[in-house]
Structures are given as structure tokens and as C-alpha cells.
C-alpha positions as CSV (number, residue, x, y, z in Angstrom):
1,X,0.0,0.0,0.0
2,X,2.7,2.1,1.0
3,X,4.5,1.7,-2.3
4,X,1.3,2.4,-4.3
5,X,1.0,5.9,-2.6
6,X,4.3,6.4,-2.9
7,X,4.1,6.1,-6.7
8,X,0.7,7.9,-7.0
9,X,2.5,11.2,-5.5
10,X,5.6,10.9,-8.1
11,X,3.0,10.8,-11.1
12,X,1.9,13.4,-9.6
13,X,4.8,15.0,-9.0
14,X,5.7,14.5,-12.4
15,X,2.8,16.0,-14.0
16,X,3.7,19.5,-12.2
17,X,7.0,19.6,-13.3
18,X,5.3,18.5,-16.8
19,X,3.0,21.6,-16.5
20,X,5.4,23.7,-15.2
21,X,8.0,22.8,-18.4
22,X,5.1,22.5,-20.9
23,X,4.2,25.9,-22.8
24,X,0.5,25.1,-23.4
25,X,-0.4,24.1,-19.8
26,X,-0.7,27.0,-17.7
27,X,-2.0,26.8,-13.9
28,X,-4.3,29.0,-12.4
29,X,-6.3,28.9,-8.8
30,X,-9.4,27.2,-10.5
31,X,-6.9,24.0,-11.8
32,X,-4.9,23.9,-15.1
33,X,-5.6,24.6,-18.5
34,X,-4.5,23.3,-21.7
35,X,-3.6,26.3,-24.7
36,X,-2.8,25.8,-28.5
37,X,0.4,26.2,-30.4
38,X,0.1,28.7,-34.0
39,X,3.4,28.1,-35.0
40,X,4.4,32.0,-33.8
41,X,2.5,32.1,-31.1
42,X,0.8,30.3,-28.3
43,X,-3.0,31.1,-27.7
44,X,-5.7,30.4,-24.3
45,X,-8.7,31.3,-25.2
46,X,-12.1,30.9,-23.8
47,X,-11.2,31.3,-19.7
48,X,-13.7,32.3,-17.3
49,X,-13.3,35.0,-15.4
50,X,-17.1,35.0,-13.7
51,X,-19.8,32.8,-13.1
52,X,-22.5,32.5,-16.1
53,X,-24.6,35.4,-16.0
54,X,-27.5,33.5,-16.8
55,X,-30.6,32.8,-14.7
56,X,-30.6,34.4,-11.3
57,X,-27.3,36.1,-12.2
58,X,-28.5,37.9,-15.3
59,X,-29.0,42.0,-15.0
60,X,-26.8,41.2,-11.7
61,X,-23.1,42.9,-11.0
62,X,-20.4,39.3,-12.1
63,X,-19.4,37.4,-9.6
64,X,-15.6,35.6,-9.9
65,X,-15.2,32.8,-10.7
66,X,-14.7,30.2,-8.3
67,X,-15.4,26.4,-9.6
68,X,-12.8,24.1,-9.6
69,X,-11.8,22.0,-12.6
70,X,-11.1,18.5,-11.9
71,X,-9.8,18.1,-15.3
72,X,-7.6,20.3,-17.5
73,X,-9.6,22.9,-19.1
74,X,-9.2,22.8,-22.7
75,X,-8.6,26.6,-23.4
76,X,-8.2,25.5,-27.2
77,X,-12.0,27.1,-28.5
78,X,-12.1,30.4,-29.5
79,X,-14.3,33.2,-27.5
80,X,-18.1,33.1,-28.1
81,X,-19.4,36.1,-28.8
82,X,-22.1,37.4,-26.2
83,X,-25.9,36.9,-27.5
84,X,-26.2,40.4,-29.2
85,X,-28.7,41.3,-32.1
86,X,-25.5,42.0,-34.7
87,X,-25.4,45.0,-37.5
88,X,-22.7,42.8,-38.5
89,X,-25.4,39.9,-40.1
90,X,-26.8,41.1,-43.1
91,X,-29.8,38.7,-43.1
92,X,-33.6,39.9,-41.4
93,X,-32.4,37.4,-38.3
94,X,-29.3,39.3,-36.7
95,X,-29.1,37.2,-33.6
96,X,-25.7,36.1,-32.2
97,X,-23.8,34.5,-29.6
98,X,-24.7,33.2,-26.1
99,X,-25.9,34.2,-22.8
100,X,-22.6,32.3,-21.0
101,X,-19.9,34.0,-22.7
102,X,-18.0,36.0,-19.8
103,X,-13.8,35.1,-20.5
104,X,-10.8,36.1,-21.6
105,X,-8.1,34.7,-24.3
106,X,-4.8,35.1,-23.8
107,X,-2.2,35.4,-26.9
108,X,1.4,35.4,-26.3
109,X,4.2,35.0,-28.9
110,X,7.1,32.9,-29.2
111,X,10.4,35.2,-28.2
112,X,13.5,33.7,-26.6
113,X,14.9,36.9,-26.4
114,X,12.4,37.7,-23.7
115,X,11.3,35.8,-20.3
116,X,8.3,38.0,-19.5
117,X,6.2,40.4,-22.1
118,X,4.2,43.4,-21.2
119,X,0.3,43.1,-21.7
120,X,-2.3,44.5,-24.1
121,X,-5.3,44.1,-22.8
122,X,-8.0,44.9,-25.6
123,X,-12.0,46.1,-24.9
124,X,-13.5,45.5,-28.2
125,X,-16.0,47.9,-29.8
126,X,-19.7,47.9,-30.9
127,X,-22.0,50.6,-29.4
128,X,-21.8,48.5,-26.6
129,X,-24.7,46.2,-28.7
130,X,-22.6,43.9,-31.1
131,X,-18.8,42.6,-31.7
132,X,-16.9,40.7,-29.7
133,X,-13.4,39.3,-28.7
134,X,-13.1,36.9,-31.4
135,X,-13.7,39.6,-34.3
136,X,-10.5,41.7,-33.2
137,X,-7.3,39.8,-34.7
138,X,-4.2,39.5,-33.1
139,X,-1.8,38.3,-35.5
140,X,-0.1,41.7,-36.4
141,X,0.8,42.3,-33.3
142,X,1.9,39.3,-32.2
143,X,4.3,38.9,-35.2
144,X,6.1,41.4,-33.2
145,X,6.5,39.5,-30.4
146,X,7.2,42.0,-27.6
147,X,3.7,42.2,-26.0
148,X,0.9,39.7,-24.8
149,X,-2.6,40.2,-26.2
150,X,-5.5,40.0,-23.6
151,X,-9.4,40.1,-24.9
152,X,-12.1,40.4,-23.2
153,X,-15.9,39.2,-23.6
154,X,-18.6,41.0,-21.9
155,X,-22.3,41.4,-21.7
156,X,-23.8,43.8,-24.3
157,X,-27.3,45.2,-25.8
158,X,-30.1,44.6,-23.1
159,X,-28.4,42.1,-21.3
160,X,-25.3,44.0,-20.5
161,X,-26.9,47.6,-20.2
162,X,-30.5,47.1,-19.0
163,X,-31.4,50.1,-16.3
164,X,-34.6,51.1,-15.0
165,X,-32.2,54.1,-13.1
166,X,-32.7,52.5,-9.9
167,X,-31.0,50.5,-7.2
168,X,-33.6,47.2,-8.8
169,X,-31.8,47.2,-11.9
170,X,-29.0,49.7,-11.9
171,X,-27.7,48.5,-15.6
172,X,-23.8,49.1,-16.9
173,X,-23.1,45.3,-16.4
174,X,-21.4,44.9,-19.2
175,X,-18.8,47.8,-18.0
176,X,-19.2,45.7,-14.1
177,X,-17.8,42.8,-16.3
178,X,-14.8,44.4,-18.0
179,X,-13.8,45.4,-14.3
180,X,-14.0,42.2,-13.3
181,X,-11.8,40.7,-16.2
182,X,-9.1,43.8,-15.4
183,X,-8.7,42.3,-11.6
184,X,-8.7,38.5,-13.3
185,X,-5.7,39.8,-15.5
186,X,-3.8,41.7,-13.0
187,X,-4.1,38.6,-10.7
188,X,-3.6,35.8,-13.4
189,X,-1.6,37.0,-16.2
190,X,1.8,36.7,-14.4
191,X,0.6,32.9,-14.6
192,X,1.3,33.2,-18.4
193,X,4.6,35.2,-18.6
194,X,3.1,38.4,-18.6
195,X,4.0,41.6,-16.7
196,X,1.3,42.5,-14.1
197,X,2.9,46.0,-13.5
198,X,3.4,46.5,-17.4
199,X,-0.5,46.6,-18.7
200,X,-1.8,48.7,-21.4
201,X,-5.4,49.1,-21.4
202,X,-6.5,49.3,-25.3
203,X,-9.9,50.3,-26.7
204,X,-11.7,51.3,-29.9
205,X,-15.0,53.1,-30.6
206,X,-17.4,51.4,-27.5
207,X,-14.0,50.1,-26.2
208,X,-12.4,53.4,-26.3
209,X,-15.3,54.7,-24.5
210,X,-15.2,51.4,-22.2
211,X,-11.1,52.3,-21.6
212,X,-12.4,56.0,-20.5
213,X,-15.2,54.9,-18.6
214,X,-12.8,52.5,-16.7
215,X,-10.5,55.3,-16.2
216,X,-12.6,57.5,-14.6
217,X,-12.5,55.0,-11.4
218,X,-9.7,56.4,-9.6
219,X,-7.9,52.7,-8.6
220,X,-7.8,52.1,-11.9
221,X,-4.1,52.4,-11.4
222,X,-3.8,49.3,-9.7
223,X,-4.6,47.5,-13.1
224,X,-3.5,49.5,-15.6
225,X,0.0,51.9,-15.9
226,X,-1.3,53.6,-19.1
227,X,-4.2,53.8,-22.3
228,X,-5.4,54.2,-25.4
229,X,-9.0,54.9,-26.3
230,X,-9.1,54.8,-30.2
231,X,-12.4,56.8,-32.1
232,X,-14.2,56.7,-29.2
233,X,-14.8,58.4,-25.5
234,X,-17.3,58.8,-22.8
235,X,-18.3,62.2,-23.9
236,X,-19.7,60.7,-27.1
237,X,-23.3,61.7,-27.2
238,X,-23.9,57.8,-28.3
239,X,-21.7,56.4,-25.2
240,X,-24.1,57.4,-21.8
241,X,-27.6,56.7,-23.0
242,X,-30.8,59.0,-21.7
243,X,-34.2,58.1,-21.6
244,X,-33.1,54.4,-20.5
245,X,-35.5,53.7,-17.9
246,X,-38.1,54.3,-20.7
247,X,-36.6,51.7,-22.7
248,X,-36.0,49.3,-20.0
249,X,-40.5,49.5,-19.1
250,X,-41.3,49.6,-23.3
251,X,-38.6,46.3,-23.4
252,X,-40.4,44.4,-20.6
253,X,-43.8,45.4,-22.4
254,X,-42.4,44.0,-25.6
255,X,-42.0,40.7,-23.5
256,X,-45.4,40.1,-22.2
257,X,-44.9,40.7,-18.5
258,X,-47.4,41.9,-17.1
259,X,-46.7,44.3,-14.0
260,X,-44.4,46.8,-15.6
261,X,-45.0,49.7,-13.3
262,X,-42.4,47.9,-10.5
263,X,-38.6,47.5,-11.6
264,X,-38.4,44.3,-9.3
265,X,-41.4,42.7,-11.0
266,X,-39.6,43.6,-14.3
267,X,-36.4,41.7,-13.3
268,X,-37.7,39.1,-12.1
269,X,-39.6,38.8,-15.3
270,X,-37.3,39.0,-17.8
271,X,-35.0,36.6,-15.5
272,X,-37.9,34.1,-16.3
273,X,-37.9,34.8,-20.3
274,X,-35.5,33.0,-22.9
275,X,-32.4,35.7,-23.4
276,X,-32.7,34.7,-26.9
277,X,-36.1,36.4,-27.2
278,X,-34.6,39.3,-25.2
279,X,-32.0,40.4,-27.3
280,X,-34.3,39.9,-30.4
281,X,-36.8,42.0,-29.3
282,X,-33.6,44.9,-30.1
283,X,-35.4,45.1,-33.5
284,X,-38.6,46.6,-31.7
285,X,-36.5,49.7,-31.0
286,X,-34.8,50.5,-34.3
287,X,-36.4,53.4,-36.3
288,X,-34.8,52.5,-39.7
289,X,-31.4,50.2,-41.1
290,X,-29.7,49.8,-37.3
291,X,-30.6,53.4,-36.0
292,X,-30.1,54.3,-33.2
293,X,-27.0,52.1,-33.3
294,X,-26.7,52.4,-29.6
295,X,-29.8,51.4,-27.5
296,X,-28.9,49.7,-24.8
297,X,-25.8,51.4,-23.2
298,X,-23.9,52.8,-20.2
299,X,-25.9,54.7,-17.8
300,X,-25.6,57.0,-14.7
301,X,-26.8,54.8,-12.2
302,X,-28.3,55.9,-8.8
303,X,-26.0,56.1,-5.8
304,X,-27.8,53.6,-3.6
305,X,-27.4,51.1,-6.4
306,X,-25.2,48.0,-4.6
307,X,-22.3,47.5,-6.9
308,X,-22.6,50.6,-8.6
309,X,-19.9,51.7,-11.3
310,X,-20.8,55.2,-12.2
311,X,-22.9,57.2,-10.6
312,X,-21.6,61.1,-11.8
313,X,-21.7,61.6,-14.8
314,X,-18.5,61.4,-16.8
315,X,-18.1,65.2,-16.9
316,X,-18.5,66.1,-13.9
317,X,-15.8,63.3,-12.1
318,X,-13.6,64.9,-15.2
319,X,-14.1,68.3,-13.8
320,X,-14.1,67.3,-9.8
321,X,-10.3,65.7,-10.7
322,X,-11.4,62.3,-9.2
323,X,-10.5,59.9,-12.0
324,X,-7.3,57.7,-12.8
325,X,-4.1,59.5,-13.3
326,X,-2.2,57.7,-16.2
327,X,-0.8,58.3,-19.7
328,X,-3.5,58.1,-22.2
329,X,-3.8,58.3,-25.8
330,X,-6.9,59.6,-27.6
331,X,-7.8,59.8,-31.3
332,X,-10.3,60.5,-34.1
333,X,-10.1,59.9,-37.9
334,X,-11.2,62.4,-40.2
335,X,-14.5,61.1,-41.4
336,X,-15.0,59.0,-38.3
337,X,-19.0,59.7,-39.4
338,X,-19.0,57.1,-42.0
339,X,-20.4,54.9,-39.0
340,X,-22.8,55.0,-39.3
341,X,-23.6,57.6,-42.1
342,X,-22.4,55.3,-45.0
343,X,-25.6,53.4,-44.9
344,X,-27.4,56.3,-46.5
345,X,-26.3,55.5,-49.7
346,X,-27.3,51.7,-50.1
347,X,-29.2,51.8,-53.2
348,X,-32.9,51.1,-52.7
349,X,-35.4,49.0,-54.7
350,X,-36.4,52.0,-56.9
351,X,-32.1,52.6,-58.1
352,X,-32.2,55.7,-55.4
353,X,-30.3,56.6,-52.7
354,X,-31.4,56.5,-49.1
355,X,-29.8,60.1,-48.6
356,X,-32.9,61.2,-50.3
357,X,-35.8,59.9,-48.0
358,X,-34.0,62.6,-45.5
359,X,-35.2,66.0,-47.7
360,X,-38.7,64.8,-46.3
361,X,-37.7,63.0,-43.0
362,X,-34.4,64.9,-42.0
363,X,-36.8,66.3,-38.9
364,X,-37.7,62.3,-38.1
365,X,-34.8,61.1,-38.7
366,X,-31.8,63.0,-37.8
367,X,-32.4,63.2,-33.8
368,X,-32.0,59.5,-33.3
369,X,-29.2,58.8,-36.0
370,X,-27.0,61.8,-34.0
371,X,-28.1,60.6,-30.0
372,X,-30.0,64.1,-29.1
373,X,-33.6,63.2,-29.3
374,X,-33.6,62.3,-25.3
375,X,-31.4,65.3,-24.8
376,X,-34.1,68.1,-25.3
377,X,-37.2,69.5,-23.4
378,X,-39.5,69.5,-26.4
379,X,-40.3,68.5,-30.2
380,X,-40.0,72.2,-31.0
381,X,-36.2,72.5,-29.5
382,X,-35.7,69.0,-31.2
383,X,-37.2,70.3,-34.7
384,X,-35.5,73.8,-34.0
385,X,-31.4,72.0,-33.7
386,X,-32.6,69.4,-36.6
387,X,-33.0,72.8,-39.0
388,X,-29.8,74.6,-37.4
389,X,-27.7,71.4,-38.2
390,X,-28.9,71.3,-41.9
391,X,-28.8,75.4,-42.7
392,X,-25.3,75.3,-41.4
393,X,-23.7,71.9,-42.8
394,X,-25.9,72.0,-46.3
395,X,-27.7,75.7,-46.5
396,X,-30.1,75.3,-49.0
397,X,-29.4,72.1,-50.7
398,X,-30.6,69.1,-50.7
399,X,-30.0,65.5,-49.6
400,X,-28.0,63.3,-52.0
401,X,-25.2,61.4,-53.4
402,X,-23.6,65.4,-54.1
403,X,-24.3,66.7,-50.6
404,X,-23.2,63.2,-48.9
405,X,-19.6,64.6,-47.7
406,X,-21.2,67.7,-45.8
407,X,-23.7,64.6,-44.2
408,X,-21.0,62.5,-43.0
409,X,-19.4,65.4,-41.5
410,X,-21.7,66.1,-39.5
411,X,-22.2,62.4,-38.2
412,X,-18.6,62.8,-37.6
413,X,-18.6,65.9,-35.6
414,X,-21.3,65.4,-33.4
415,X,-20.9,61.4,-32.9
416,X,-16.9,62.0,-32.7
417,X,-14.7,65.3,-33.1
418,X,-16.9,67.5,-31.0
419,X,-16.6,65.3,-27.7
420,X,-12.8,65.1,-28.4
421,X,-12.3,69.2,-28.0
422,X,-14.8,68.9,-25.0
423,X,-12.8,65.9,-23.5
424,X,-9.2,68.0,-24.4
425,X,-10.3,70.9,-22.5
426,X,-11.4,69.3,-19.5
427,X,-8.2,67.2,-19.4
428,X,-5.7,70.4,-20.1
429,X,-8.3,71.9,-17.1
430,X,-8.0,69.2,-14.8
431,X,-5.8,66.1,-15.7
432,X,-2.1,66.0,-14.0
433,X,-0.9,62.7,-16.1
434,X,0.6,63.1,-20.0
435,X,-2.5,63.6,-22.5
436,X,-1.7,62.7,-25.9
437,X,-4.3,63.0,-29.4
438,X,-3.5,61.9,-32.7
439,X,-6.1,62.7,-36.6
440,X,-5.9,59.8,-38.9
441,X,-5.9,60.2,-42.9
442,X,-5.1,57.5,-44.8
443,X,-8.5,56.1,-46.4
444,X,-8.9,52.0,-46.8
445,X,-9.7,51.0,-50.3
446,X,-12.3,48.5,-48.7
447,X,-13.4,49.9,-44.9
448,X,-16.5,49.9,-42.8
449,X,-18.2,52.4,-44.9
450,X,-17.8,50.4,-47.7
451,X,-19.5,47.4,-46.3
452,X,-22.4,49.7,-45.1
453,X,-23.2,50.7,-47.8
454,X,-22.6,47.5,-50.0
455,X,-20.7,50.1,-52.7
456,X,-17.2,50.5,-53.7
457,X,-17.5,53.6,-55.7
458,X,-17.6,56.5,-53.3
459,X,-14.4,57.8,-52.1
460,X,-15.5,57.9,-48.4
461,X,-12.4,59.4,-46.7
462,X,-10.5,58.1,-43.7
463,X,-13.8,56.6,-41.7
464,X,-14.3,54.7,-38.5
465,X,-12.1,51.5,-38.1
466,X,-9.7,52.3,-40.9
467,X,-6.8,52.3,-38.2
468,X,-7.9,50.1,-36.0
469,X,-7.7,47.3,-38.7
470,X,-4.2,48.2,-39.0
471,X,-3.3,47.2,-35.5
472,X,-5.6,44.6,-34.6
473,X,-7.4,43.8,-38.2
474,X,-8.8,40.0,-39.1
475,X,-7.0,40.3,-42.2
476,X,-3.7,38.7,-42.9
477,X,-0.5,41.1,-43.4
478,X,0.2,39.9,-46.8
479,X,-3.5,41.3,-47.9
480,X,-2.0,45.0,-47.5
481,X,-0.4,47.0,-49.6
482,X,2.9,48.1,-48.8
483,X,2.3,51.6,-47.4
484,X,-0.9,49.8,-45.3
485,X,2.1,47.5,-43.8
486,X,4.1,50.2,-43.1
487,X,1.6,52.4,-41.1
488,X,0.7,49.1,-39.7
489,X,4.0,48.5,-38.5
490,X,4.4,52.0,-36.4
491,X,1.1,51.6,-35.3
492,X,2.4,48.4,-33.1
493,X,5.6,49.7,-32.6
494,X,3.6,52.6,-31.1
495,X,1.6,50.3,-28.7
496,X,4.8,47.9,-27.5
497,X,6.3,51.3,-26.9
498,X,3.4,52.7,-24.7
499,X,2.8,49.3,-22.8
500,X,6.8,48.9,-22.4
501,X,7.5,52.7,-21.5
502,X,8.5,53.6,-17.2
503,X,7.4,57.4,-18.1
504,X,4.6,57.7,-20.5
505,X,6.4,59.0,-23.5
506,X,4.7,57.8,-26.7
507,X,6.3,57.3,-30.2
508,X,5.0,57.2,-33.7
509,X,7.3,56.5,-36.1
510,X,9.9,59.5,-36.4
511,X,7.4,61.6,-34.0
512,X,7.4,62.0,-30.7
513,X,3.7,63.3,-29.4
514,X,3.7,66.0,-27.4
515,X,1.9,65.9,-23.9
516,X,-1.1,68.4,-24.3
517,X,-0.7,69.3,-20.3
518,X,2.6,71.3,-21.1
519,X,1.0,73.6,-23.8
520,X,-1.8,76.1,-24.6
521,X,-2.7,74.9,-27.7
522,X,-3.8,71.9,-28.7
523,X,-0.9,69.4,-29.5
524,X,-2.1,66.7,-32.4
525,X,-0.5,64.4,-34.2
526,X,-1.2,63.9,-37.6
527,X,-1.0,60.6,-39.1
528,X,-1.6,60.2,-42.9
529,X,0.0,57.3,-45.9
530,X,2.9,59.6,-46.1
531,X,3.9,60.1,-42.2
532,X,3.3,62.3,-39.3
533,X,3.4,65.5,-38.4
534,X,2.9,67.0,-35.1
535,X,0.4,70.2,-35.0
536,X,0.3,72.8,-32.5
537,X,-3.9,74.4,-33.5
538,X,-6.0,76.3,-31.9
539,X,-9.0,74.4,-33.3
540,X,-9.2,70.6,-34.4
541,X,-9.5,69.9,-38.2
């Protein structure tokens, strides 16, 4: 008997040092998982970080993680994406994903030259309604190899966002959730050769908003030591949602329960309804195409809320100095506004533009694609901004394929560069930590705008997305052409530099960006196919 023990505790013995030699198998407090080898790099993807946030835990604050796996978890599929109704599905049906989809995936490359990396960890985008972790790559970045990739799921649409603006049903779970996945990786990532003081935090659009949003919690510093926040920020009139407890009584109504004047008796209904049915009832909500793109989204919640993440709005914590201190990057492209404006030139059934249906429904229209109809007092204030916009972006023309460029600059200064000059001068006001912005313009020959509106004949400009795909794109590198690579190349460069730096000084290329705190003016980097060139401007272009 003795000697059978005895041999049971060297197997065992042996499959530690095993794990603890072997690459793929990593071991973490719930047990040991098993990753995949691609050749350059090593990937473990699909980890929970919290319990499934179905049945009594949906439209509740994440809980860790805490079951124990008796087997080695096979962290070999890649993320799910979370149920979400998906402008990214072309057909009538655009329901995606699952309710159980809370985890992270960790990419790390093959260097020799290094024994520990610093860590990207990446909040992906989606007006906070669609996307997911496995729809950013990772590839280009990785072919590096100086920097571990982190991506994290969480909840979106009604699911993540959900508020009837009290302490019932508080809503930003889907933010709750990222939080939760920052502490996972500060704890964890060590476990996988990462560097827990060494973390970028990394968003675009929704994520770049998400990254700010998580900023403006003052620990943040414990998790983070700098960030970029990519097309996208909390002052975005699309990124904190009014007129949500509305929503949250007209959803419940939607779903046949019956007391809806109680926001316990709504939770506990819709806790009772298929999730599936839920998130499809997103359709109910959309006035025409996928507008508003944003319905369900972060929310000020009420200060008795248990759990609560933000209860000021973002301004105001901005101006009362109590947010996170670190480096952070911010950006806008030049025609950012072809998200969602692009649409309005699908062809229709009759060989016209969609463009045109807004010379008779610019005053219907116009106050939910630009996220101000829930901002104003009354139809005549709404009706009275709707004229203003169009006398002074189009005068007296009219809506069509010739007047499209003025249109999409309006989408992109109201959904985009506005909140960027608000969000500059309340950082130069009260921020103490280095500040850095940066314009993009170099258009992609086949972008977002393209796909929206299912055309590749309009020169739409440098739109939404068009970086981003050079950093973390789904594409492969060899599908670029060579001044794509290029710019694709200093745009990781730029990151590893950022995640790797011990004082916050950022690099693009042959320019060095200058920290807006030390100067009146703004301070902008321009980025276009032919370089970069730092601006010192009184007003953004």
C-alpha cells in the first residue's frame, strides 16, 4: 500500500514539473488549462473570469469565478461572442452569440529573447450592442512578439446595459464585467509570462469609450499603468444613453410581462424569459437600417445602487479631478462619421439613394441617428437643432449622393470630433498625467463604410475603423499594400512602446507626441499614408 502511494505522489509529482515545463499548460487557482500552439505564437482562449450570468445572475453585477476544474480545461476554442442582435449579419435574423460567454483569451508570442512580455489588454468595440473578442485579430501584433494580447468578452445590448435608473436594476453590467476581467488579469496574467505591472489598457470606438469609462474609477491604477482609447470616449453623445429607464418599461412590455410599473417585478420577469427572445426583441427599437446604433448602453446609475460603477456623470468626475491618473492616448479619424452615415447610400429597390428619404424625413430622422432626441425639453427644441444642423452643414441644398460629404461630417462631428475638443479641454483643465491625441488620414480602399453601404465607388475618406484594422485587423498582413504595412507596423511599434515605456512618452514612427498638459494649444499628431506630423492648432480639423 505504501509503495502504491508512494508512486501515485511521483505521477503526480511529475505532471507539475510536466506543467510547469510544458508551454500550453498554464495553472491558475481554478486548476490547469490546456492552450494551442500557432506556430508563432501560443494562444488560451475561452477562460472564465465569472460565473455564467444566466438565470438568477442575469442584469446582476459578475461574480468571480470560483469552480474548480477537476480536469484540465481545454482553453483551445475560440471566445463566443455574447448573445447580441449584430449589425454585423446582413440577413432579417441578426441574432448572435450566447448568454454564457464572460472570458478572456490570452495570446502570447514565441520570443527567446524575452522571459516575461508586457500586456495588451484589448476592450472591443460595438455601441456597446454587437462585436466581440473573437472579431478583433491579433496576428499583427503578435508577429512582433514584444507584447501579450488579452481580450475580453462581456455582456452587451439589453443584457449588458439594461437600467430602469434604480438600485432594482442599476444597468452598466457589461462595464461591471470588464472590471472584473481587469482584476482576473492583474491577478492571473503573471501565470502566463506576462507583466502585471506593465499593462496597457487598449480600446476602440465602445472600447475606447469602455477604456475611458474605466478610467474614470480612480484605482484604476492598480490594473492599468497607461491607455489608449481609439475613435471613441465617454463624452460621445452615443456612449451614456438617456431616456433608458423608458426603454427598460417599453422592453419588458415588448415581452409580455405583465406588471411593468415595478422594476423588481420587471427583473424578475425578464430573469424568467429566454435571453434569446430578449436580445431579439432589439429590432422593436430600431427606427430604420440599425438606427439608433446604440440602445442599450452605459448609464448613470443611482447612488444607492449595490455595486454601482458610475454614478456622476463622466463630466462632472472629469471636472471634480477624481479619475485615474495615467498616460492616455486619444484619437479621431477624419471622417469617423461614416459609422454610421455610410448606410445612407445603399441603393434602394427604386435605383435611389437612401440620402434622399431625409429631404422629407431629416426632422424624423436625424435626432435618433445623432443621439440628441432624449437630450431636449420638447419636439420644437428638437425640430428647431434638426434645422440649425442642416442650414449650417448644407444651406439650402438638398439630400443626395452630391451633398453626402457635408452629411458624413456632420455624423462625424457630433458622434466623434466634438466630444474630443470637449474631453481635451477638460483634461488640459484638470488632468495632471501626460495627454496625448492623434487625426488619422489614410482612407482603406475597402473599410466599414464600404461594407455599409454594400458600394465600392464612393471615395468615403479616412472613416471609423480604418486604423484600428491596421493594428488589430482579421486580415492577414500579406492582404496590405505596402504603405498599409508600413503604417501598420508603427502603429504596433507605437503600442509595444506605450505598454513597455516607465514614463509615459509615446512614439509614432519619427514623431514624438507631445503631452497636451505642457501647452496652450492643442498638440495633435497627424497621421496620414505619407507620415506624421505634429500640429500645434488652436481648433481641431
Amino acid at each position: 500500500m505504501w509503495h502504491w502511494l508512494t508512486f501515485l505522489s511521483f505521477l503526480h509529482f511529475l505532471s507539475l514539473v510536466a506543467a510547469q515545463t510544458d508551454p500550453l499548460v498554464v495553472e491558475l487557482p481554478n486548476g490547469r488549462i490546456q492552450g494551442r500552439d500557432n506556430g508563432g505564437y501560443y494562444s488560451y482562449e475561452s477562460i472564465p473570469y465569472a460565473e455564467p450570468p444566466v438565470a438568477e445572475l442575469r442584469f446582476e453585477a459578475p461574480r468571480p469565478y470560483s469552480q474548480q476544474w477537476k480536469h484540465v480545461f481545454d482553453a483551445t476554442q475560440p471566445p463566443e461572442l455574447c448573445l447580441q442582435w449584430s449589425i454585423l449579419v446582413d440577413e432579417d435574423n441578426k441574432l448572435m452569440g450566447k448568454e454564457d460567454c464572460l472570458t478572456v483569451s490570452v495570446y502570447k508570442p514565441k520570443n527567446e529573447n524575452r522571459k516575461s512580455f508586457p500586456v495588451v489588454v484589448v476592450i472591443h468595440g460595438g455601441a456597446f450592442m454587437f462585436g466581440g473578442a473573437a472579431e478583433v485579430g491579433h496576428e499583427m501584433i503578435l508577429a512582433h512578439g514584444n507584447v501579450i494580447v488579452v481580450k475580453v468578452s462581456y455582456r452587451l445590448g439589453p443584457l449588458g446595459f439594461l437600467s430602469t435608473g434604480d438600485a432594482d436594476l442599476p444597468g452598466n453590467f457589461g462595464l461591471k464585467d470588464q472590471r472584473l476581467a481587469l482584476n482576473w488579469i492583474k491577478d492571473n496574467i503573471a501565470r502566463f509570462g506576462g507583466e502585471p505591472e506593465n499593462i496597457l489598457l487598449f480600446g476602440q470606438s465602445a472600447g475606447g469609450a469602455s477604456v475611458h469609462l474605466q478610467l474614470l474609477q480612480p484605482n484604476i491604477k492598480q490594473l492599468a499603468k497607461a491607455a489608449i482609447s481609439i475613435s471613441g470616449n465617454a463624452l460621445d453623445p452615443w456612449a451614456l444613453l438617456q431616456g433608458y429607464k423608458q426603454r427598460a418599461f417599453e422592453l419588458a412590455k415588448f415581452m409580455g410581462c405583465k406588471d411593468i410599473n415595478s422594476s423588481s417585478e420587471i427583473k424578475k420577469c425578464l430573469k424568467s424569459k429566454d435571453p434569446k427572445d430578449i436580445v431579439s426583441a432589439v429590432r422593436n427599437f430600431l427606427v430604420i437600417g440599425y438606427v439608433p446604433f446604440a440602445i442599450f448602453g452605459p448609464v448613470v446609475e443611482p447612488e444607492d445602487a449595490i455595486d454601482s460603477f458610475l454614478t456622476q456623470h463622466p463630466e462632472d468626475i472629469m471636472k471634480n479631478s477624481n479619475f485615474a491618473e495615467i498616460p492616455w492616448l486619444i484619437s479621431y479619424t477624419t471622417e469617423d462619421g461614416g459609422f454610421n452615415a455610410a448606410m445612407l447610400l445603399e441603393k434602394q429597390p427604386n435605383g435611389k439613394e437612401l440620402i434622399e428619404e431625409l429631404n422629407n424625413r431629416w426632422k424624423e430622422l436625424a435626432p435618433d441617428f445623432l443621439f440628441y432626441r432624449q437630450s431636449m425639453n420638447s419636439v420644437d427644441e428638437i425640430d428647431s437643432y434638426s434645422n440649425n444642423l442642416k442650414e449650417r452643414y448644407l444651406g439650402n441644398r438638398s439630400f443626395n449622393l452630391d451633398t453626402y460629404c457635408d452629411v458624413q461630417r456632420i455624423f462625424t462631428d457630433i458622434l466623434f470630433k466634438n466630444s474630443v475638443t470637449k474631453l481635451m479641454d477638460l483634461y488640459k483643465k484638470h488632468g495632471k498625467s501626460p495627454f496625448y491625441a492623434y487625426i488619422y488620414d489614410f482612407p482603406s480602399k475597402k473599410g466599414l463604410a464600404h461594407w455599409l453601404s454594400r458600394r465600392n465607388d464612393i471615395n468615403f475618406g479616412t472613416v471609423h475603423c480604418d486604423d484600428f484594422i491596421l493594428m488589430f485587423g482579421l486580415q492577414p498582413n500579406s492582404s496590405l499594400t505596402s504603405d498599409e504595412r508600413t503604417v501598420s507596423q508603427y502603429f504596433v511599434q507605437m503600442i509595444e512602446g506605450f505598454a513597455q515605456s516607465s514614463t509615459g512618452v509615446l512614439n509614432y514612427a519619427n514623431c514624438k507626441f507631445k503631452n497636451n498638459l505642457d501647452h496652450k494649444q492643442i498638440q495633435l499628431l497627424s497621421i496620414t499614408r505619407s507620415g506624421c506630423e505634429n500640429l500645434e492648432i488652436d481648433v481641431l480639423p
